[in-house]
Jmol script that loads the backbone (N, CA, C; Angstrom):
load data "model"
ATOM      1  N   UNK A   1     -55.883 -27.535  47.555  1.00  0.00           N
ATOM      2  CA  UNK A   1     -56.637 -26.321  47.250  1.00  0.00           C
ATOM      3  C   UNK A   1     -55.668 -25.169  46.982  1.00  0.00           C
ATOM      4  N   UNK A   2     -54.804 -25.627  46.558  1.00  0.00           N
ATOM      5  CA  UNK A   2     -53.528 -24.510  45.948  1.00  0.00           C
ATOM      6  C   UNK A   2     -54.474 -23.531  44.716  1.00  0.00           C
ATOM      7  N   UNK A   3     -54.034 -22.357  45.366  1.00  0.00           N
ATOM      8  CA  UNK A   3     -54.019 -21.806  43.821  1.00  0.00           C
ATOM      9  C   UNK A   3     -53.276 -21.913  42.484  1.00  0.00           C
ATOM     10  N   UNK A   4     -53.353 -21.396  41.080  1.00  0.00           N
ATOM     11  CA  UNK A   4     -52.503 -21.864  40.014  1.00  0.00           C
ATOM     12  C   UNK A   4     -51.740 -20.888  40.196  1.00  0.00           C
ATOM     13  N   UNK A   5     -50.128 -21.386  39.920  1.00  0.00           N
ATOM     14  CA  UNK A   5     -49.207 -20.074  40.052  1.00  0.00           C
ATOM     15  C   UNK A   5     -48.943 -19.046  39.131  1.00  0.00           C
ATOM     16  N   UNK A   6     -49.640 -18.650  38.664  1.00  0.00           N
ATOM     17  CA  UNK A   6     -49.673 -17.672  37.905  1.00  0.00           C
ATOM     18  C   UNK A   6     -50.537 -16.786  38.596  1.00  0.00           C
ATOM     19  N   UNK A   7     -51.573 -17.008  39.200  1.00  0.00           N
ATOM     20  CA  UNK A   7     -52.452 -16.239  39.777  1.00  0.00           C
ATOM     21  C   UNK A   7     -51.906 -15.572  41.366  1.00  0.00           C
ATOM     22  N   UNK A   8     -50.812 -15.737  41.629  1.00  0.00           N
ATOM     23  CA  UNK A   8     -50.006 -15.066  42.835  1.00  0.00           C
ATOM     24  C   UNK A   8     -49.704 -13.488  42.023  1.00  0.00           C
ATOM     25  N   UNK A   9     -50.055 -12.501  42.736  1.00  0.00           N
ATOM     26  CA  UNK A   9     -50.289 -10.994  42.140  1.00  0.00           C
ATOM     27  C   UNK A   9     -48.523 -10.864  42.161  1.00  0.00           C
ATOM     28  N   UNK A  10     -47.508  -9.936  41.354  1.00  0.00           N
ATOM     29  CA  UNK A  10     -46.217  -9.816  41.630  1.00  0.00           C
ATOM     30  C   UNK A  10     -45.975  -8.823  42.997  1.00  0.00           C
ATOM     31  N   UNK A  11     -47.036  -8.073  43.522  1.00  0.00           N
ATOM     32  CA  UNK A  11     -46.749  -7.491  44.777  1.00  0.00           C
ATOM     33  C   UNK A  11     -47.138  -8.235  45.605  1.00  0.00           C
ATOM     34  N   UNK A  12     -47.567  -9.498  45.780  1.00  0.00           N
ATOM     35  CA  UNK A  12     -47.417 -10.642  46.681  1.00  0.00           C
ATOM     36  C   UNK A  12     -46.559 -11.086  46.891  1.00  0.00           C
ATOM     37  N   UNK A  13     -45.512 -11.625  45.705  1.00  0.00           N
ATOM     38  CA  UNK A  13     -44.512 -12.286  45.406  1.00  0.00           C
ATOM     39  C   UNK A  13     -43.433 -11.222  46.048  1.00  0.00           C
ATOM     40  N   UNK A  14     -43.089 -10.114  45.720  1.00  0.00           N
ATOM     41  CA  UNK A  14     -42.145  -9.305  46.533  1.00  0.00           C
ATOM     42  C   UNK A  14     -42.361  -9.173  47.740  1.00  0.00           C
ATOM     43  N   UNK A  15     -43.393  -9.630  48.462  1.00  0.00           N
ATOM     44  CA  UNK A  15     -43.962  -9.538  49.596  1.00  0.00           C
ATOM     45  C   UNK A  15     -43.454 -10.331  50.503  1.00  0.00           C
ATOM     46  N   UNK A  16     -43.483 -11.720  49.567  1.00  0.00           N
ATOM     47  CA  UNK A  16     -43.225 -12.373  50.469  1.00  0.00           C
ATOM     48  C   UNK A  16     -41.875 -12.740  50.557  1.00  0.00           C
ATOM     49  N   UNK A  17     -40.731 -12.592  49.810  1.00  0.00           N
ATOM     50  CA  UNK A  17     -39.653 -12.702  49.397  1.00  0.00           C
ATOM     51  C   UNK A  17     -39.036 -11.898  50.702  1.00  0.00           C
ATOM     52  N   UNK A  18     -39.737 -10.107  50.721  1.00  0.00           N
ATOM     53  CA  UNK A  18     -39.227  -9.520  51.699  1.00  0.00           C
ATOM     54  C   UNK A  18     -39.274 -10.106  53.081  1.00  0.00           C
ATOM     55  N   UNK A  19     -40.430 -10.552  53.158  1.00  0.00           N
ATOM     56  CA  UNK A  19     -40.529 -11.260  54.332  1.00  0.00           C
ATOM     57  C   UNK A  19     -39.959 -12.352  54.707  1.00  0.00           C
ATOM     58  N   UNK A  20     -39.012 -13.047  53.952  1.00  0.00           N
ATOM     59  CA  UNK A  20     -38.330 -14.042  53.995  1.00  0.00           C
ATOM     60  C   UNK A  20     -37.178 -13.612  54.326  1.00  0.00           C
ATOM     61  N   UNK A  21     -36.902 -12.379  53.578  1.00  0.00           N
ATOM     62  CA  UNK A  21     -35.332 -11.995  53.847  1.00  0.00           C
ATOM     63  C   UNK A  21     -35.287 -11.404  55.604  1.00  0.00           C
ATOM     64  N   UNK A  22     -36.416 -10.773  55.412  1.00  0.00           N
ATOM     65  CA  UNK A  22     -35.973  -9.775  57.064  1.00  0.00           C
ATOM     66  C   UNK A  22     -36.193 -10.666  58.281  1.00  0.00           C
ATOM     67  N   UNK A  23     -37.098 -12.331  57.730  1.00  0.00           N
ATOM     68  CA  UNK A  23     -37.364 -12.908  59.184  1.00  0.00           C
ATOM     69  C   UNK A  23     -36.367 -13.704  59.637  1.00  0.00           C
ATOM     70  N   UNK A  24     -35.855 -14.688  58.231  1.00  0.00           N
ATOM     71  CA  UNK A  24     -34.957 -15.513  58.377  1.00  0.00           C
ATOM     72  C   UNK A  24     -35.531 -16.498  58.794  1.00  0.00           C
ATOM     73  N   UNK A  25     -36.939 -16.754  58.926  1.00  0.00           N
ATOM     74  CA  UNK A  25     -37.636 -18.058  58.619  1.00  0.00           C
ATOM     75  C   UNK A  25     -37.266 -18.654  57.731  1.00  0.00           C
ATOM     76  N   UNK A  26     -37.202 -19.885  57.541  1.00  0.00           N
ATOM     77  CA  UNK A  26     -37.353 -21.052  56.086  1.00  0.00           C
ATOM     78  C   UNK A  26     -38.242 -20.813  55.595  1.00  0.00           C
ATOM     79  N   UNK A  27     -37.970 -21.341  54.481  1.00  0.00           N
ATOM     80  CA  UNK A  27     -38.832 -21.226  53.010  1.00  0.00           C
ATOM     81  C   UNK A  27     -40.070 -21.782  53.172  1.00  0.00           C
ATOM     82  N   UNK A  28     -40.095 -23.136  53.925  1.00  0.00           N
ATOM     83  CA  UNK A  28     -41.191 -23.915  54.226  1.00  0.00           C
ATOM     84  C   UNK A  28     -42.040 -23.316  55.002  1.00  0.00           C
ATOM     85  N   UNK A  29     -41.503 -22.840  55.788  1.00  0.00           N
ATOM     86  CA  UNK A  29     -42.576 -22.106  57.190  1.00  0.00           C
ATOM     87  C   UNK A  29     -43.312 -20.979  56.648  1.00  0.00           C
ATOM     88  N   UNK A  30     -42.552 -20.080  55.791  1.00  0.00           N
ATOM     89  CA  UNK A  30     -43.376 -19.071  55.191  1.00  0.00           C
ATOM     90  C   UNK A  30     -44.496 -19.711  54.334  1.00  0.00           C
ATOM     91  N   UNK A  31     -44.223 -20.430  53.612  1.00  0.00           N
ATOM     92  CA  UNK A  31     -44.849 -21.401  52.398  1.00  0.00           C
ATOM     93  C   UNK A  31     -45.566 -21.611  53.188  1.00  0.00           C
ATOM     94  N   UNK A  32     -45.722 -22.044  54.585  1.00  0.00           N
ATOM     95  CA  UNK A  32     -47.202 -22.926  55.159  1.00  0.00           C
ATOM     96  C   UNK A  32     -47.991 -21.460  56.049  1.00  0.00           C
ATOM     97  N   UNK A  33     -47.105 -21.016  56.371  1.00  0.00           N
ATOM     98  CA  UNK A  33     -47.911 -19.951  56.992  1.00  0.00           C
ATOM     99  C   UNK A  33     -48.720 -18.822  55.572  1.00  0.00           C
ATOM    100  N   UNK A  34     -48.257 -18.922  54.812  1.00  0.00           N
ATOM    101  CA  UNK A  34     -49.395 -17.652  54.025  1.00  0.00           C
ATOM    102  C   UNK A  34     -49.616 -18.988  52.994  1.00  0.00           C
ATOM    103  N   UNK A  35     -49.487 -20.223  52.973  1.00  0.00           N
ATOM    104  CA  UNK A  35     -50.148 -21.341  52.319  1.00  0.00           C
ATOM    105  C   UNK A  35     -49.891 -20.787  50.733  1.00  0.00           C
ATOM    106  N   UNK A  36     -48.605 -20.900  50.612  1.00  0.00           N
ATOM    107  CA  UNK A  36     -48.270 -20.799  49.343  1.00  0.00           C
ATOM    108  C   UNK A  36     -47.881 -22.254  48.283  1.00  0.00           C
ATOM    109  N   UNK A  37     -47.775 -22.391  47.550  1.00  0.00           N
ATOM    110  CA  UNK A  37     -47.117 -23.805  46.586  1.00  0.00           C
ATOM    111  C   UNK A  37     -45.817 -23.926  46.924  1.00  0.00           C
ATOM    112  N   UNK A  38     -45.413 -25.293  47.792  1.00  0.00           N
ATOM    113  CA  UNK A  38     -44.111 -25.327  48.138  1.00  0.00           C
ATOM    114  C   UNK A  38     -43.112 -25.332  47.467  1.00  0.00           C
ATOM    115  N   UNK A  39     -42.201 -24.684  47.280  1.00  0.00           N
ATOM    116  CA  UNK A  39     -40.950 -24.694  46.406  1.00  0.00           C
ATOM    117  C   UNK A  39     -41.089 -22.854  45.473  1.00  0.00           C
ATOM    118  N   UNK A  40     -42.160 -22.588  45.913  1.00  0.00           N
ATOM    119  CA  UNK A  40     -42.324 -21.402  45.046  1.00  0.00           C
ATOM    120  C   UNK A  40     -41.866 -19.896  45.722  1.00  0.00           C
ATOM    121  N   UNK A  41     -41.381 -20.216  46.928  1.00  0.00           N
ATOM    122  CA  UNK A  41     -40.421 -19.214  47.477  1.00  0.00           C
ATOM    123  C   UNK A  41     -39.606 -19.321  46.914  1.00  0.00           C
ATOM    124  N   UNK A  42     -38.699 -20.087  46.826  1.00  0.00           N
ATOM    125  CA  UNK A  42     -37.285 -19.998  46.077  1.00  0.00           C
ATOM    126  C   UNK A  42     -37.123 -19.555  44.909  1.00  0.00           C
ATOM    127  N   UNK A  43     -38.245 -19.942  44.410  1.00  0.00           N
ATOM    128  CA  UNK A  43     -38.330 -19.671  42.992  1.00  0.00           C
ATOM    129  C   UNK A  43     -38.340 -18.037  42.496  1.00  0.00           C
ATOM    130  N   UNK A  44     -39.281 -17.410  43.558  1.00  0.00           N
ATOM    131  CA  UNK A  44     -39.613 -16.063  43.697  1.00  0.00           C
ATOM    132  C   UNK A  44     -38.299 -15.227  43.932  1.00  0.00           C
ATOM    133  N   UNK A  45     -37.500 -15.693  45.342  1.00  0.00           N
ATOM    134  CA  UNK A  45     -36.607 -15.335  45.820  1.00  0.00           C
ATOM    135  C   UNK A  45     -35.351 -14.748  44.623  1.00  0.00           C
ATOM    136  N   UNK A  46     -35.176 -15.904  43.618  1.00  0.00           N
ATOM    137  CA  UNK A  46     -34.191 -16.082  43.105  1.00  0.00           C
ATOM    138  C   UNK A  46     -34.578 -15.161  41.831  1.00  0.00           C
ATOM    139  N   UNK A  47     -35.839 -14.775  41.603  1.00  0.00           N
ATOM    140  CA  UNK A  47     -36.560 -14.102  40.692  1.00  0.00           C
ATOM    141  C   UNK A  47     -35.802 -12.742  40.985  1.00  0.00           C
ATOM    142  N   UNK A  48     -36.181 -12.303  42.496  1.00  0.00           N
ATOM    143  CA  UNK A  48     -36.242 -11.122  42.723  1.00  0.00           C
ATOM    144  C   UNK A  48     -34.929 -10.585  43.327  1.00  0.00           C
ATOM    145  N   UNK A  49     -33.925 -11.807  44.001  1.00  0.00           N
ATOM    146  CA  UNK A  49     -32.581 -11.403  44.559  1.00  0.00           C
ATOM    147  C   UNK A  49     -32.000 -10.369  43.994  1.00  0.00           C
ATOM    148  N   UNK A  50     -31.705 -10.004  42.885  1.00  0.00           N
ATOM    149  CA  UNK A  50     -30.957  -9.212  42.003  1.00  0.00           C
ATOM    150  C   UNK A  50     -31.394  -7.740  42.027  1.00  0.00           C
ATOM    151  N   UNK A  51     -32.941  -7.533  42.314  1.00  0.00           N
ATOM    152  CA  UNK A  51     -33.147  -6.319  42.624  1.00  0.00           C
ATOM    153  C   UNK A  51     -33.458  -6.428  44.581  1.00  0.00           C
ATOM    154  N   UNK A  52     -34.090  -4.680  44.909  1.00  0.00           N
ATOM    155  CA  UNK A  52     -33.880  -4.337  46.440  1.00  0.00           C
ATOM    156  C   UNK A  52     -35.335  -4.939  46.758  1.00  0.00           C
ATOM    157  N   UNK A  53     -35.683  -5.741  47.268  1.00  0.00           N
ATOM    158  CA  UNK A  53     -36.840  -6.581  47.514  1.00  0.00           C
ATOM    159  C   UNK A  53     -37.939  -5.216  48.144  1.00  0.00           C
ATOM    160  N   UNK A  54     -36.648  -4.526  49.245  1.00  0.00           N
ATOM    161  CA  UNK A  54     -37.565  -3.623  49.854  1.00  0.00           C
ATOM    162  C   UNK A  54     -38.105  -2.274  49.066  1.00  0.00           C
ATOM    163  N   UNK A  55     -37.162  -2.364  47.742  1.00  0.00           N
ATOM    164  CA  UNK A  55     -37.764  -1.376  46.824  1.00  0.00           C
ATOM    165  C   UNK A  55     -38.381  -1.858  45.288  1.00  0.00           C
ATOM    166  N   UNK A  56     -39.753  -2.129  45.716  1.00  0.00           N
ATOM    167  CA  UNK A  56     -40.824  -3.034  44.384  1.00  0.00           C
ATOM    168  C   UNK A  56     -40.405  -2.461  43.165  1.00  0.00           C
ATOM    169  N   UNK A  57     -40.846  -0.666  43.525  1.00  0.00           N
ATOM    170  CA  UNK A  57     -40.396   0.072  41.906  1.00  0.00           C
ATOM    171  C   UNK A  57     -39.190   0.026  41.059  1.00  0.00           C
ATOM    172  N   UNK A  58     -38.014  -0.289  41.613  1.00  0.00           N
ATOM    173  CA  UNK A  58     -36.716  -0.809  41.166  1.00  0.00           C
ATOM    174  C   UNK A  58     -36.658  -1.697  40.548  1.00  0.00           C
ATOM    175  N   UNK A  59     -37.813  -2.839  41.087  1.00  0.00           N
ATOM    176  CA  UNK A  59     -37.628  -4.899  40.237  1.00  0.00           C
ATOM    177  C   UNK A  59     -38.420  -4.219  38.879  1.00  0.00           C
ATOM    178  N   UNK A  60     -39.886  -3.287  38.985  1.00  0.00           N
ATOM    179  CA  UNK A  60     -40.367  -3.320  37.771  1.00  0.00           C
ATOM    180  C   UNK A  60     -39.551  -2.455  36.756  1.00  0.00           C
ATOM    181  N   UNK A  61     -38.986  -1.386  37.150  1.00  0.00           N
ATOM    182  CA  UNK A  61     -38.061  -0.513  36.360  1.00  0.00           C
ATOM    183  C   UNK A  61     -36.938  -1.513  35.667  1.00  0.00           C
ATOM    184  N   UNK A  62     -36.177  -2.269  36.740  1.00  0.00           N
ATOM    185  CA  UNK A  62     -35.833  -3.472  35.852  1.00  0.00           C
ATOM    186  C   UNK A  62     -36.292  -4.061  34.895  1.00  0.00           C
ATOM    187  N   UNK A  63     -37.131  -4.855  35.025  1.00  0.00           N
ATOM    188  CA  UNK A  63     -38.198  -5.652  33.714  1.00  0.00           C
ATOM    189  C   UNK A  63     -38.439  -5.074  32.909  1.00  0.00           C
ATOM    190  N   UNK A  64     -38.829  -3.953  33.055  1.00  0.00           N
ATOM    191  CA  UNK A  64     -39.069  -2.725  31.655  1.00  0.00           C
ATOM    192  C   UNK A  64     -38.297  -2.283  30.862  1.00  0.00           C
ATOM    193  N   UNK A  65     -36.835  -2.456  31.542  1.00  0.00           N
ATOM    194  CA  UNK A  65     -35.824  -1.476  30.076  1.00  0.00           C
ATOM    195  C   UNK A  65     -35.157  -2.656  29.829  1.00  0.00           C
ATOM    196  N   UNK A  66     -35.078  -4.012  30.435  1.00  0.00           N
ATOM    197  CA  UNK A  66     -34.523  -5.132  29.629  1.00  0.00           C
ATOM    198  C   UNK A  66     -34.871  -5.700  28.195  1.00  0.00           C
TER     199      UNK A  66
END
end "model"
wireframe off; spacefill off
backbone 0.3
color backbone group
């Protein structure tokens, strides 16, 4: 009963990324606890590493002038 991944909102996705970084939980545990598609943390993670996870408006200001 996964949702399709496209339908994860992008302030979810930074959401949960942050929350990955500050808990230092595994990827898996987050993935089962907010019941996400496994493997799609990393995916996110690696999306968003490059900008400040804890600052959203920075990743989109990114995307926009690229």
């Amino acid at each position: 009963m996964f949702q399709a991944k496209l339908s994860y909102p992008e302030a979810f996705k930074r959401d949960i990324v942050q929350l990955y970084i500050l808990t230092k939980k595994s990827a898996a545990t987050i993935e089962q606890e907010w019941k996400v598609e496994p493997g799609l943390l990393l995916i996110w993670h690696q999306q968003y590493k490059t900008c400040d996870a804890l600052e959203p408006d920075i990743a989109e200001t990114a995307t926009k002038t690229q």
